[in-house]
C-alpha positions in Angstrom: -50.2 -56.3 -58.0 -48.9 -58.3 -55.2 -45.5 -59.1 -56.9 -45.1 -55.2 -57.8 -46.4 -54.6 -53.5 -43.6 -57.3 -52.5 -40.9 -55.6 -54.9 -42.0 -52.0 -53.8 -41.5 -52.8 -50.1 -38.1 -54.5 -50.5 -37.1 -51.6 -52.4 -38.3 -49.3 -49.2 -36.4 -51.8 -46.7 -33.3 -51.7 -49.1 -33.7 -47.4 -48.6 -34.8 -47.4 -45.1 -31.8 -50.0 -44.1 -29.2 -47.7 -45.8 -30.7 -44.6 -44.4 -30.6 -45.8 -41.1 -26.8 -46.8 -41.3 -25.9 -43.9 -42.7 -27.6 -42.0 -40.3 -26.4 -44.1 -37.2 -23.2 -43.2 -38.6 -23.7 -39.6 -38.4 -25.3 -40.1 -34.5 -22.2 -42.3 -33.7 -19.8 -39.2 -34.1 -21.8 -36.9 -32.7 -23.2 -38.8 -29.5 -20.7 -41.9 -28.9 -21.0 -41.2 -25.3 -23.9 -41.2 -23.6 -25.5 -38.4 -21.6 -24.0 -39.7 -18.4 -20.5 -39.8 -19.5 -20.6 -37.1 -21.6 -21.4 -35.1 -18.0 -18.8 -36.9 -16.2 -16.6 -36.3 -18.3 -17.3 -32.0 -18.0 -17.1 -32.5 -14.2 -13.7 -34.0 -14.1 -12.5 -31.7 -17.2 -14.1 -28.8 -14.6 -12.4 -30.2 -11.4 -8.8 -29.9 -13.3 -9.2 -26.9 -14.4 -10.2 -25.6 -11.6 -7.4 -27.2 -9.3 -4.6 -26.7 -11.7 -1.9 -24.4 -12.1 -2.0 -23.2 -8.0 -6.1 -23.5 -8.3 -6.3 -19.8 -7.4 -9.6 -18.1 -8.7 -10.8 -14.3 -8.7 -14.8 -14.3 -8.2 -17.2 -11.3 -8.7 -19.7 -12.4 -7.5 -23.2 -10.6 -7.3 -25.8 -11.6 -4.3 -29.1 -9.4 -6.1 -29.5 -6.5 -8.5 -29.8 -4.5 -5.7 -26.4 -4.7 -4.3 -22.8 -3.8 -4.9 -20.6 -6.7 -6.6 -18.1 -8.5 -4.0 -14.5 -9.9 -4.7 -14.0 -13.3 -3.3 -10.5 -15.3 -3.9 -11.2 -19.0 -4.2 -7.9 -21.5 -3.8 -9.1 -25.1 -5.0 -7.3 -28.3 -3.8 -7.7 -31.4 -5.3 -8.7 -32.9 -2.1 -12.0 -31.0 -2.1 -11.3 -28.0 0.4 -11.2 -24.1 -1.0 -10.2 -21.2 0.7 -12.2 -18.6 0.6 -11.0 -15.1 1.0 -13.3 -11.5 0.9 -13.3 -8.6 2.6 -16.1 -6.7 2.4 -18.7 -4.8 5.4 -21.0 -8.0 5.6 -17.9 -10.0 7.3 -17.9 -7.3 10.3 -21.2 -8.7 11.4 -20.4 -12.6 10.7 -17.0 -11.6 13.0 -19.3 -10.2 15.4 -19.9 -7.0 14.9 -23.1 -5.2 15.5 -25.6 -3.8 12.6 -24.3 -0.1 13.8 -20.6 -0.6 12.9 -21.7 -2.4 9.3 -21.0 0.5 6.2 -17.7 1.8 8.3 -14.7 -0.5 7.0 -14.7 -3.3 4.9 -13.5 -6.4 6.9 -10.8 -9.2 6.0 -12.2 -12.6 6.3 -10.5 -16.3 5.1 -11.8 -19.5 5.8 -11.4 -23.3 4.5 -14.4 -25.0 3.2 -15.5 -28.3 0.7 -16.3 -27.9 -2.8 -17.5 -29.9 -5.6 -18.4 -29.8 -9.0 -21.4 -31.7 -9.2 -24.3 -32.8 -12.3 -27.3 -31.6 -12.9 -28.4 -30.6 -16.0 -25.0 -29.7 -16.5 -22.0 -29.5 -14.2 -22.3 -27.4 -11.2 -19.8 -25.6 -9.0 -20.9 -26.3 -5.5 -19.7 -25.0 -2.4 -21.2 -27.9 -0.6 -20.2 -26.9 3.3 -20.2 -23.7 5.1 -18.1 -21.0 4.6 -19.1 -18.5 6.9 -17.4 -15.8 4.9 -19.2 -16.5 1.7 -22.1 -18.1 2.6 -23.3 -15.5 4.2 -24.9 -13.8 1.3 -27.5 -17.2 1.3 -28.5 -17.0 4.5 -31.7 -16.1 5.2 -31.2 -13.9 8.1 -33.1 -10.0 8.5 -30.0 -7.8 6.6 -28.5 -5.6 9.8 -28.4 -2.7 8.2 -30.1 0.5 8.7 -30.0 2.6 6.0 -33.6 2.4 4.5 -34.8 3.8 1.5 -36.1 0.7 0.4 -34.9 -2.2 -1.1 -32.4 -5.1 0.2 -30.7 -2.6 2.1 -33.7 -1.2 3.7 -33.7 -2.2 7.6 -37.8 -1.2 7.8 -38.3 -4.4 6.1 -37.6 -7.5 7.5 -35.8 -9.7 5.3 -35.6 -13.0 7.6 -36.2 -16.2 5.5 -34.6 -14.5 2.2 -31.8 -12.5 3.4 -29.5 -11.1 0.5 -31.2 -14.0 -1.8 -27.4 -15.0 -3.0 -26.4 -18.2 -4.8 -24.0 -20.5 -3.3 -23.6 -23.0 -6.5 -23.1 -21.8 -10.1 -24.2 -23.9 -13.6 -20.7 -23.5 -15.5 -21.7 -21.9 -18.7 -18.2 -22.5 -20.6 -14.4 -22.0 -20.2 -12.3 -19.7 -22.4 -9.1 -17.9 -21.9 -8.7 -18.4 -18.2 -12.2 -17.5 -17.4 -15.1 -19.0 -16.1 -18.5 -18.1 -17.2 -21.0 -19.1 -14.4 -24.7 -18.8 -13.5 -25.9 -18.7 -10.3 -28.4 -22.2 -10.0 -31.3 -20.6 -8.1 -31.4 -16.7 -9.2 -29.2 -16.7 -12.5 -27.2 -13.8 -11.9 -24.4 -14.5 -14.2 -20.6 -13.9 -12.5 -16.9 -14.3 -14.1 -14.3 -16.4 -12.3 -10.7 -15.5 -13.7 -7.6 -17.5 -13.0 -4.5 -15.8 -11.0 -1.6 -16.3 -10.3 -1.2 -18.7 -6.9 1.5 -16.7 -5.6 -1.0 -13.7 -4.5 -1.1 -13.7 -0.8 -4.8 -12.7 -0.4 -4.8 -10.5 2.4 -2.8 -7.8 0.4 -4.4 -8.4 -2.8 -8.2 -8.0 -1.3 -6.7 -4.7 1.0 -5.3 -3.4 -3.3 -9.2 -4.0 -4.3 -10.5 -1.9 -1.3 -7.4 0.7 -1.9 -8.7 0.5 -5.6 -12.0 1.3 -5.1 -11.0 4.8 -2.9 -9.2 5.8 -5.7 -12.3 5.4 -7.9 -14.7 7.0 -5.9 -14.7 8.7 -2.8 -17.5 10.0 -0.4 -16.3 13.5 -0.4 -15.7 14.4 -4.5 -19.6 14.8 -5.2 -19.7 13.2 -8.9 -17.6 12.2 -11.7 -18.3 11.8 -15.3 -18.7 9.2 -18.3 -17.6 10.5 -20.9 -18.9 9.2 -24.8 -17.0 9.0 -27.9 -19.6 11.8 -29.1 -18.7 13.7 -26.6 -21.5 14.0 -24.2 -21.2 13.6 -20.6 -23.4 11.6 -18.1 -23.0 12.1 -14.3 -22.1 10.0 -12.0 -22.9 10.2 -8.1 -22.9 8.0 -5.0 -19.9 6.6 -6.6 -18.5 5.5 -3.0 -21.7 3.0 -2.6 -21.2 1.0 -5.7 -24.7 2.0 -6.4 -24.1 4.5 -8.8 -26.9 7.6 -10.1 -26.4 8.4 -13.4 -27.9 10.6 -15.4 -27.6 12.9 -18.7 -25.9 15.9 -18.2 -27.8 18.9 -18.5 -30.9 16.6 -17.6 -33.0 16.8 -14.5 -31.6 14.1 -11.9 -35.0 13.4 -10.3 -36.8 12.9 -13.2 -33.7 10.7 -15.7 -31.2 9.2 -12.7 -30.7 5.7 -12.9 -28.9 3.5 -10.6 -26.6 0.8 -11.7 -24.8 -1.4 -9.6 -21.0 -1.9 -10.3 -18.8 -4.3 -8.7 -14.7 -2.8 -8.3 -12.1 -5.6 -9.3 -8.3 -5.1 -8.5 -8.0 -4.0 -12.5 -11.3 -1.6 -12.6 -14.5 -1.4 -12.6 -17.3 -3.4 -14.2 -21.2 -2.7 -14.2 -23.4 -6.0 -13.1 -25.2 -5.9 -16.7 -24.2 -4.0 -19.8 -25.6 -0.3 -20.2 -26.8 1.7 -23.0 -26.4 5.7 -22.3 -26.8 7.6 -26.0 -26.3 4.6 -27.7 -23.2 3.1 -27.1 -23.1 -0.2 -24.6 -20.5 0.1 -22.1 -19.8 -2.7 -19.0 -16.2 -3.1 -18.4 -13.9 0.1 -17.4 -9.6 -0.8 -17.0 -8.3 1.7 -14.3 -5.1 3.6 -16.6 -2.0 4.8 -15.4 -3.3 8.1 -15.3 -6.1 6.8 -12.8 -9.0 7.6 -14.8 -10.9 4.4 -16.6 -10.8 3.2 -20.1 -13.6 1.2 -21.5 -12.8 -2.2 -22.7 -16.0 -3.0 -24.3 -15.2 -0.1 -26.8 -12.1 1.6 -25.9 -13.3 5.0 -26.2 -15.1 5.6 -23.3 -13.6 7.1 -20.4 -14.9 8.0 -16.7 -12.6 11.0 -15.3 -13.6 13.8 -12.8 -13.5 17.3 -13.2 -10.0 19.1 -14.4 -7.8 19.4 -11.1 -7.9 23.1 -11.7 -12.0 23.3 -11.5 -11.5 21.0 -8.2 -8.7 23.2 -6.5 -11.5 26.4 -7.8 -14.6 24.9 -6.1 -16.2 27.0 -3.6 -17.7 24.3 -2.4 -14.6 21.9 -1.3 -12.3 22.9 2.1 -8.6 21.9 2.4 -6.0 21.4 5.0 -2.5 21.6 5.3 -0.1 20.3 7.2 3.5 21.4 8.2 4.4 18.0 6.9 3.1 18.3 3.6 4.9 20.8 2.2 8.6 21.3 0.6 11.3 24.3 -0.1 10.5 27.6 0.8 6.9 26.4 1.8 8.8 24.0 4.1 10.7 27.0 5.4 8.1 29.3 6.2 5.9 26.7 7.9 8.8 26.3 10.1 9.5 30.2 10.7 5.6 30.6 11.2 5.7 27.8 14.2 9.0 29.6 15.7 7.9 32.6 15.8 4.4 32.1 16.9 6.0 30.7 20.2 8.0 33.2 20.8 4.8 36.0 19.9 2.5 35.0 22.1 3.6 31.0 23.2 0.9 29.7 20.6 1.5 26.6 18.4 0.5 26.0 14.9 -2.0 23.8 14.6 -2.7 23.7 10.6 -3.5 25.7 7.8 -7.4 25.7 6.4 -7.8 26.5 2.9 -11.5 27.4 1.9 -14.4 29.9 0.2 -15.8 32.4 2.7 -19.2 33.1 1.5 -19.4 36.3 3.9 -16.3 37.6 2.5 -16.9 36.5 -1.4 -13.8 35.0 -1.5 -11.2 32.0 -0.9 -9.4 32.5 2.4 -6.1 31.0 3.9 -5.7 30.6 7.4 -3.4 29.9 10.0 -4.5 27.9 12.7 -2.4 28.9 16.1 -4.0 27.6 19.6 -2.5 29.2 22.6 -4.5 27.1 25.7 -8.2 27.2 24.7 -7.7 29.5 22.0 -7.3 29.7 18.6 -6.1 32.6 17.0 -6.6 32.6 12.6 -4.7 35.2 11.0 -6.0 35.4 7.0 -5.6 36.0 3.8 -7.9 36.3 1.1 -7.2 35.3 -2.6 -8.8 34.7 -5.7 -7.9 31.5 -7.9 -6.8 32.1 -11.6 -7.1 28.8 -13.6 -4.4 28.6 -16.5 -5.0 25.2 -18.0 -6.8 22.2 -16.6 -3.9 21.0 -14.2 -2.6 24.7 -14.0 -3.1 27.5 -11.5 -2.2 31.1 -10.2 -3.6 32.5 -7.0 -4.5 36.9 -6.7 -3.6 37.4 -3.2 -4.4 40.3 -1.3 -1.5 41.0 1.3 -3.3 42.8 3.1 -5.3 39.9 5.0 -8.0 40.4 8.0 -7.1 42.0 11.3 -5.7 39.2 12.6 -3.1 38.8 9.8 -2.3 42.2 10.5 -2.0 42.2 14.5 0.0 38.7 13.6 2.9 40.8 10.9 5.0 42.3 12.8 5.3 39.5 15.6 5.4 36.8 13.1 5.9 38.1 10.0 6.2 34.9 7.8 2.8 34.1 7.8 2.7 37.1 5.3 6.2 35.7 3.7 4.1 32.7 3.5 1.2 35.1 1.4 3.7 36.7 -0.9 5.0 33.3 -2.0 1.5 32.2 -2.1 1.3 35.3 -4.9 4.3 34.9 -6.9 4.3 31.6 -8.2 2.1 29.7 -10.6 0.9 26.1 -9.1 1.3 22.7 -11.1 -1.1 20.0 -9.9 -1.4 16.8 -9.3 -3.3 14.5 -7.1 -3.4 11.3 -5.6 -5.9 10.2 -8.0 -7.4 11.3 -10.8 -11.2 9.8 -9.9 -10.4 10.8 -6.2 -8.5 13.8 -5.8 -8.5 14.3 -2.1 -5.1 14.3 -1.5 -3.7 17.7 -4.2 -0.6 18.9 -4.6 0.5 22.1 -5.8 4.0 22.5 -7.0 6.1 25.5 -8.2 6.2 25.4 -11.9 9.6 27.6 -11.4 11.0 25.2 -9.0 9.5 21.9 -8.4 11.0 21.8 -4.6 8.5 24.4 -3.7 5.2 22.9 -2.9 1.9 21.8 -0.5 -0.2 19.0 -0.3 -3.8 20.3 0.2 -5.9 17.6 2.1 -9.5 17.5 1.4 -11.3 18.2 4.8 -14.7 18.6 3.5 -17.5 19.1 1.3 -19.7 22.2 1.6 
């Protein structure tokens, strides 16, 4: 029994020896470095990346899930110093500014800081000195900014000792395709750093991003749509915040708005976190030549406004237009109409208003001539016919109010200015699809006649 327990365990040491070399094999190829080096060797693999070809970075960077995203351009050196470029409304009030003039312009701001990528429990971007343009978002400072309604942005509470709560060092998650995939270390927001091209100056490139996002949204066009591959529409409002309300169409907007905070790229548009609306998950949008925005997540899903024609038929919007803005026989009416109001009475045109009169259940044109203190508003009245989406006629009746009439004889192009209003059917177009504040309306018989309507206002 001994021999047999002597042979037995000989025969387990013969096994356990060759198990254990085969598996130290197997550990040798997959850990031949230990954890150390293994890290090092991530942060210098991170530290060339970063610095190489020009070292020039895109960030969009979220602070909370509360606000708007922010661009920042990042240029590493090898010697440790990045510049760090944004230009958003927070940099008016590190420049100065007080909390009154914050939500009026977004501000330019560079400045050189250090940087390192650093080990933890993995390798960590670090922006390991003050930047006073970017660091701003960790400070822990009472936000100036007095909009309330609750939340980060919400001046009745007092945010001192949190502040926007943003990270200033990122885990890096993994490299692929010229993108970096970060973390934030202390509230895990997750951000995208993409590689560009070192020859962007960064002034004009962050002034294109702010440019960008007026032609995505602007303050005075009241909503724009999603629109699904199944063909349902969701509404979009408070586009011009970056905090956007959306909600079903045809759904109540108190009881089924969300809000969704979006951050606006030089290339589009992306939402913080994906979104589900009917189904289909949507997060990236590319802005398209037309202007409107393509989803890349699925490249169905659009986000357009309403059909120039419904825009340019609104009751509620009000346009102006200047001398300057139109061409052909437009141009050479506006001119008659400024002659001869001088010579009428010694007035001067001012502008012409385009808008619905609710009192007269209709849509007016009007002349705007000020003689001293006065303005005198000679009208007509018209009725829109829409002939396509980007396609429109206008029912003018020539008679216009008693103004128009005392105004014939003495300047009689004003009512040239009617007839030719009358006659000819209107192409449009318009600055921007998303954004159409700037329209214009061109002859479809001759594209030298036409007028840029200005949007003045929302009703």
């Amino acid at each position: 029994m001994k021999k047999y327990f002597n042979i037995a365990a000989l025969a387990l040491v013969a096994v356990s020896t060759l198990l254990m070399s085969s598996c130290k094999n197997e550990v040798d190829e997959i850990f031949d470095e230990d954890a150390v080096a293994r890290l090092a060797k991530a942060q210098a693999q991170y530290i060339d990346i970063l610095t190489s070809n020009g070292g020039k970075w895109q960030l969009e960077y979220y602070a909370n899930d509360e606000e708007p995203g922010y661009v920042y351009l990042m240029t590493f050196s090898t010697d440790g110093s990045v510049v760090i470029s944004g230009m958003n409304k927070w940099i008016s009030y590190v420049k100065g500014g007080s909390s009154s003039s914050i939500g009026s312009q977004p501000v330019y701001g560079s400045a050189t800081s250090l940087w390192d990528v650093i080990t933890d429990n993995g390798p960590v971007l670090s922006f390991n000195s003050y930047n006073p343009y970017f660091h701003l978002f960790a400070d822990p400072y009472d936000i100036p900014d007095a909009t309330g309604g609750g939340g980060m942005q919400d001046d009745s509470n007092d945010e001192s000792g949190y502040g926007h709560e943003g990270d200033y060092e990122f885990n890096i998650m993994k490299f692929s395709g010229d993108t970096l995939y970060l973390s934030g270390k202390k509230y895990g927001i997750d951000m995208i750093m993409t590689r560009v091209a070192s020859t962007i100056d960064d002034q004009v490139y962050m002034n294109e991003v702010t440019a960008q996002a007026d032609s995505f949204f602007h303050a005075k066009i009241p909503q724009v749509y999603i629109n699904l591959p199944n063909g349902v529409r969701w509404i979009v409002k408070d586009g011009a915040t970056s905090i956007l309300k959306i909600f079903r169409e045809g759904a109540d907007e108190i009881s089924t708005a969300e809000t969704h905070n979006v951050i606006i790229t030089h290339d589009g548009l992306s939402f913080m976190t994906p979104i589900t609306l009917d189904g289909y998950v949507i997060q990236n949008f590319v802005r398209q030549a037309d202007g409107s925005l393509l989803c890349r997540d699925d490249q169905q899903t659009t986000i357009t406004a309403d059909e120039l024609s419904a825009i340019v038929s609104n009751s509620r919007f009000t346009w102006k237009m200047a001398q300057s803005g139109t061409g052909g026989v437009f141009a050479q009416l506006m001119s008659q109409v400024a002659d001869e109001a001088k010579n009428f009475n010694t007035s001067t045109l001012q502008e012409v208003q385009i808008a619905y009169l609710t009192a007269q259940n209709s849509f007016s044109i009007t002349f705007v001539l000020r003689r001293r203190n006065v303005n005198y508003k000679p009208t007509y009245y018209f009725t829109p016919d829409v002939l396509g989406d980007e396609q429109v006629k206008f029912n003018v009746d020539l008679n216009g109010d008693t103004w128009a009439q005392t105004f014939s004889e003495g300047c009689p192009s004003i009512k040239a200015f009617a007839q030719a209003l009358a006659s000819m059917t209107f192409n449009l177009s318009a600055n921007s699809l998303l954004a159409p504040v700037n329209m214009t309306l061109t002859d479809a018989g001759n594209s030298a006649n036409y007028m840029v309507w200005n949007l003045n206002e929302l009703k």
